[in-house]
Structures are given as C-alpha cells and as structure tokens.
SEVOVO-562896 format. One line per field, with one value per residue: x negated, y, z of N, C-alpha, C in turn; residue in one letter. Coordinates in steps of 0.05 Angstrom, whole numbers, plus 5000, padded with zeros to 4 digits. Example, Ala and Ser with C-alpha at 12.3 -4.5 7.8 and 13.67 -1.06 7.14 Angstrom:
! residues 2
n_c1	[4736|4743]
n_c2	[4886|4955]
n_c3	[5156|5142]
ca_c1	[4754|4727]
ca_c2	[4910|4979]
ca_c3	[5156|5143]
c_c1	[4736|4742]
c_c2	[4934|5001]
c_c3	[5156|5157]
code	[A|S]
END
This chain:
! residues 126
n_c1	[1209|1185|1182|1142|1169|1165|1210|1269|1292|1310|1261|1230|1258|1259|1207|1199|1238|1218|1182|1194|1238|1193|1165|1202|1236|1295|1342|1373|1432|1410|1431|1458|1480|1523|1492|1473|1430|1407|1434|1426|1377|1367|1395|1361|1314|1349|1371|1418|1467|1495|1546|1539|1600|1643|1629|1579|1546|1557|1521|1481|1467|1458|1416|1378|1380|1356|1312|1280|1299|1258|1218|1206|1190|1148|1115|1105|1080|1030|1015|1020|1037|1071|1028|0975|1004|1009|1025|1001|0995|1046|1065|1037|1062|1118|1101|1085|1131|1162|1143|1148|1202|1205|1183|1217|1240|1205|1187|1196|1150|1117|1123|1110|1059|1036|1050|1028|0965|0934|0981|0979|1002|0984|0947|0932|0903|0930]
n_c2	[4110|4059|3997|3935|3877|3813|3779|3769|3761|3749|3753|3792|3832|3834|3846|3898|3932|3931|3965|4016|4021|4029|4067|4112|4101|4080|4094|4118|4096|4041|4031|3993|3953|3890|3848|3789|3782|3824|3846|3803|3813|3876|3855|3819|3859|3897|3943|3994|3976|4002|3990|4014|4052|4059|4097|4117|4070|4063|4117|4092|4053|4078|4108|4063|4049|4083|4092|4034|4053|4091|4075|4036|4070|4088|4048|4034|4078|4072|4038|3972|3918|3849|3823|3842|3860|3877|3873|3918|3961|3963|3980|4032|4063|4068|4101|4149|4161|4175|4211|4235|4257|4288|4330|4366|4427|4423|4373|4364|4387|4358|4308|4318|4333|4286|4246|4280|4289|4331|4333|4270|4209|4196|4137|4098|4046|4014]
n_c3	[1645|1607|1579|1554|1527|1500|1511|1548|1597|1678|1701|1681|1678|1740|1749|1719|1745|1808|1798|1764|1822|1853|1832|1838|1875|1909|1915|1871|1819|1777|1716|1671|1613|1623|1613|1655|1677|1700|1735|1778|1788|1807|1856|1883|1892|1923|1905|1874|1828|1770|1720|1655|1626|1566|1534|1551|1536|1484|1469|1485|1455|1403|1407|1420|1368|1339|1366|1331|1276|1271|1291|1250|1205|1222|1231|1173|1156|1192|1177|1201|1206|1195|1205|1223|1271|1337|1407|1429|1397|1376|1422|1428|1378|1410|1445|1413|1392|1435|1449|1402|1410|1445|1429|1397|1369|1341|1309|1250|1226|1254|1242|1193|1184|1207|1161|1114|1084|1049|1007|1007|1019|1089|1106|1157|1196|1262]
ca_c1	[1189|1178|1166|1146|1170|1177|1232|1293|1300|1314|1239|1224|1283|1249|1183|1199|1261|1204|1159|1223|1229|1160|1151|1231|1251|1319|1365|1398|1419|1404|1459|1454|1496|1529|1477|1470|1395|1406|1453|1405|1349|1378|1399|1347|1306|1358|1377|1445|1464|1522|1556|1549|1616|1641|1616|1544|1537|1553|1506|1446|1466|1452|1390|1367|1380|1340|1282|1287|1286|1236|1190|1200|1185|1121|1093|1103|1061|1008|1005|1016|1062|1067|0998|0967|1012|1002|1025|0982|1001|1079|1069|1028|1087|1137|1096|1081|1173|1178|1121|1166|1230|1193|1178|1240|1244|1173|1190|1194|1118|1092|1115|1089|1022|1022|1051|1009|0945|0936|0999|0967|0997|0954|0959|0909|0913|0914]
ca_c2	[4089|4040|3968|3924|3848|3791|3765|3775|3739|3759|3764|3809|3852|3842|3868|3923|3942|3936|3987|4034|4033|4030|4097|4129|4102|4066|4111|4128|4075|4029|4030|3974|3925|3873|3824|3785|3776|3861|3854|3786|3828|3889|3843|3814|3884|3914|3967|4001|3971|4003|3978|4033|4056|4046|4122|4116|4049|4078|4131|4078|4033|4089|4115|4040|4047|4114|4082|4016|4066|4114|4048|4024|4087|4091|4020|4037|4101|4065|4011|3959|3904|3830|3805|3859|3874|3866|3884|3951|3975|3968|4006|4056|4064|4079|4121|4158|4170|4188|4241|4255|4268|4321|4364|4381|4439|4416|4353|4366|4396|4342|4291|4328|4337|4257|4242|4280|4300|4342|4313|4240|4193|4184|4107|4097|4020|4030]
ca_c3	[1642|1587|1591|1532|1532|1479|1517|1558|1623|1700|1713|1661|1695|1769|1748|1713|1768|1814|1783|1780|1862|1875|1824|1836|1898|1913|1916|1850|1810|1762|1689|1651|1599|1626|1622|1680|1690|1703|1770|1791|1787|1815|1886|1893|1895|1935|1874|1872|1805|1755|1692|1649|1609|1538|1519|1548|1524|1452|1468|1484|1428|1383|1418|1417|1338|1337|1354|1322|1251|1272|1290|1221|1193|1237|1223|1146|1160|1198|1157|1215|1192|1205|1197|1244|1284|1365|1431|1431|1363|1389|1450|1417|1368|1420|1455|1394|1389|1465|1442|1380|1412|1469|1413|1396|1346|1316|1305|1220|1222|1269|1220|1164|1193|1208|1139|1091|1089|1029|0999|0998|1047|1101|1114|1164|1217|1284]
c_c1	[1197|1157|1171|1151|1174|1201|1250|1311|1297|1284|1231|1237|1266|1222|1190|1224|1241|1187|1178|1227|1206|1155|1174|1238|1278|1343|1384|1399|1418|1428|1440|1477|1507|1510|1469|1450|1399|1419|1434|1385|1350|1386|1372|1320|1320|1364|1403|1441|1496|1516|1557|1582|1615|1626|1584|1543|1538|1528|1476|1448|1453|1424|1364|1358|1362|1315|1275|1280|1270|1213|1185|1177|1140|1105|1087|1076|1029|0994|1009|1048|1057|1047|0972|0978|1015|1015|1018|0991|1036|1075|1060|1055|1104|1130|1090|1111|1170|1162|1144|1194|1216|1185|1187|1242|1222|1174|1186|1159|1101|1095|1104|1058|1010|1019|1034|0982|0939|0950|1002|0980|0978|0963|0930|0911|0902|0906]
c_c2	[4071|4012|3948|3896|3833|3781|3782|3767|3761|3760|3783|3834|3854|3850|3895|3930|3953|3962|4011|4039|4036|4075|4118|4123|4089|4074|4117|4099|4062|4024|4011|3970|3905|3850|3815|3787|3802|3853|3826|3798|3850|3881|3838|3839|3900|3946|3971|3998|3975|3991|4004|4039|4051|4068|4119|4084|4050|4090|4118|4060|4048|4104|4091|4042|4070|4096|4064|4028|4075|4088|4039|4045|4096|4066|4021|4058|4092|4038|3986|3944|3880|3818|3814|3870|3855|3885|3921|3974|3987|3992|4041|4074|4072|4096|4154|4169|4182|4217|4259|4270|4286|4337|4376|4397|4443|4396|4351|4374|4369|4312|4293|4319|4302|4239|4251|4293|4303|4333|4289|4239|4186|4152|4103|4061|4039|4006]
c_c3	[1619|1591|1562|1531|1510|1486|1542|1581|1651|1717|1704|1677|1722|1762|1737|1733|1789|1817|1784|1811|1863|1860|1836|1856|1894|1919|1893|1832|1785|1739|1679|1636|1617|1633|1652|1697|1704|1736|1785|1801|1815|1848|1897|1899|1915|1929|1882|1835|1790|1728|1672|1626|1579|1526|1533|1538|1498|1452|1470|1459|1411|1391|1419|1381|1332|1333|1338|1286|1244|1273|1265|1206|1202|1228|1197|1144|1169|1195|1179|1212|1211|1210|1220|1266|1314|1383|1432|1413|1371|1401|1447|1394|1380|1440|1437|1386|1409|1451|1417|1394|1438|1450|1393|1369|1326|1304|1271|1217|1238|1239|1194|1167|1198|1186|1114|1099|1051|1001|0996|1027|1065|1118|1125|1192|1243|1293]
code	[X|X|X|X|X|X|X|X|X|X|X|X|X|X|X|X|X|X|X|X|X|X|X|X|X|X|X|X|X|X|X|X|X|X|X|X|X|X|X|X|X|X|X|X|X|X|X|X|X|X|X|X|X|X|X|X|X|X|X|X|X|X|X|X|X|X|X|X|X|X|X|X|X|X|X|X|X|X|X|X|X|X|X|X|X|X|X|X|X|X|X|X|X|X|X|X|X|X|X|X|X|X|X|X|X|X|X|X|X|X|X|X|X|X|X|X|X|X|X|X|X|X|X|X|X|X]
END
C-alpha cells in the first residue's frame, strides 16, 4: 500500500497503520525507522511494531532514492512541475513507478514507448 501525505506526524502514521490491519490483518509486523510517531502509532493500533536493521534500512534508503529520481524523471516527462503540480499528479506519478518496477525485463521499451513518440518527446500534462 501507498499513502500520500504533506506531512509527517503520528496521525498520519494511525491512519494509514489502520488501513494496513483493516486490509492485512495484525499479525505480521510493522518495520519502520526509528521515528517515534511509528511505535505511537503502532500501540495505539495494537500492531507488532519492529525497528528495522542497519542493512534493510540501507536497502529502503536507497529504494526511497529510486523513486525520488524516477519521480523527477517522470514530472520532466509529463511536464508537471511547480506551478501545476497537485496531489493527483503525485500519486499518479508513483503509481505510474510501482507499475514500472512490475515490469521487470520491459522496463527499457515501456519507457521508450512513454518517452518518444516518433523520436519527438512526447511532453504531454496530466
């Protein structure tokens, strides 16, 4: 699951935690960071809540940084910068990566096919 927020507080954490049990159930559990709002959240839900390690926490830092490039790379593409850019456009954007990274050994043709259209950039808003 994917949850989009402007901010970074221990409600933010209990809705989307929420939404997690209600869809996954309460049984396996919850890796996070450190941050506190995370194990607040996590109690008061009644979550089994770990700390994850120094090697997966590398591993999400740089998975964090994945998208974070690929988003750039995408908002350049779809023309959607500061001036236009909303809520919708984001989410569409990172639904638009999860889609990229499920297709795996296509991944070079899909961005072709979104990148050119008869070698001309196709710069289209969404």
């Amino acid at each position: 699951m994917m949850h989009l927020s402007r901010e970074r507080t221990i409600f933010v954490c209990y809705r989307f935690f929420g939404q997690l049990r209600n869809r996954y159930g309460s049984r396996k559990p919850i890796y996070t960071d450190e941050a506190r709002w995370y194990n607040d959240a996590c109690k008061w839900l009644r979550l089994k809540h770990q700390i994850y390690d120094t090697g997966l926490k590398n591993l999400m830092e740089r998975f964090v940084q994945q998208i974070k490039d690929r988003q750039n790379v995408l908002m350049i593409i779809f023309n959607v910068g500061k001036n236009n850019c909303n809520r919708q456009n984001v989410w569409n954007l990172l639904k638009l990566f999860i889609l990229y990274l499920h297709i795996g050994k296509y991944r070079l043709e899909f961005i072709t096919f979104l990148v050119t259209n008869g070698g001309k950039v196709n710069r289209t808003r969404c």
